[in-house]
C-alpha positions in Angstrom: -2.0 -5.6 7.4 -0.6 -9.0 8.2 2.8 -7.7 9.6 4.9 -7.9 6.2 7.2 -5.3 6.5 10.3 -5.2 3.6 12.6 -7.8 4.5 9.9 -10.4 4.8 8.7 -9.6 1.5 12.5 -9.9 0.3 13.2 -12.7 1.6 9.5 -14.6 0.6 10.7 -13.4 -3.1 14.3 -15.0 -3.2 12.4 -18.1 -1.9 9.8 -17.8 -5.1 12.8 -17.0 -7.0 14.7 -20.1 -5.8 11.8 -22.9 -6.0 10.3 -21.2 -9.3 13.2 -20.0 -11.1 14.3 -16.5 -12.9 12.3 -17.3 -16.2 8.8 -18.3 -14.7 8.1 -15.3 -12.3 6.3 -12.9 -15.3 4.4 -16.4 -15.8 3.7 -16.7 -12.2 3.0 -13.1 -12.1 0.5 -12.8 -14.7 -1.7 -15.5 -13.6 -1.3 -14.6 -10.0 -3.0 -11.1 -11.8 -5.6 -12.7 -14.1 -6.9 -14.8 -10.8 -7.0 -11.7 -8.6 -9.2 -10.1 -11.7 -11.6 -12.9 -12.3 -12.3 -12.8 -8.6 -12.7 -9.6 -8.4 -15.3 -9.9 -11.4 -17.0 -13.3 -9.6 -17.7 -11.6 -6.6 -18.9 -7.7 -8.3 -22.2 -9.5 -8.2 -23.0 -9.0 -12.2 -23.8 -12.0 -14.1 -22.9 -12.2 -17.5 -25.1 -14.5 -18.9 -27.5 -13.1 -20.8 -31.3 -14.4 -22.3 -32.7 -13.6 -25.4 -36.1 -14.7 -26.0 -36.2 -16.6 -28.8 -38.3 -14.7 -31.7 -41.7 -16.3 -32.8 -41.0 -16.2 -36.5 -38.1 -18.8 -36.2 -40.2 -21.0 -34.0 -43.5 -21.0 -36.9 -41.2 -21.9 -39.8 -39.6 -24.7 -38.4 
């Protein structure tokens, strides 16, 4: 896709591995994977919010 074959890949992870350190790539990892699903959810198109109408028997009591 972009021309990465294996030993580019290698040699981008020892440079990760140098600047971040041994104990911080699954930390590194799992955000890298929660970003890559909120995205994925942003852009599905569904919005999660949610209206309720309000019902008119709390609205006449108060």
């Amino acid at each position: 896709m972009f021309g990465f074959g294996m030993p580019e890949l290698i040699v981008v992870l020892v440079i990760v591995l140098v600047v971040f350190g041994a104990n911080r790539l699954p930390e590194i990892g799992g955000a890298l994977g929660k970003s890559i699903r909120n995205f994925k959810k942003a852009t599905s198109g569904k919005d999660e919010i949610e209206i309720k109408p309000g019902r008119d028997d709390e609205k006449k009591e108060n």
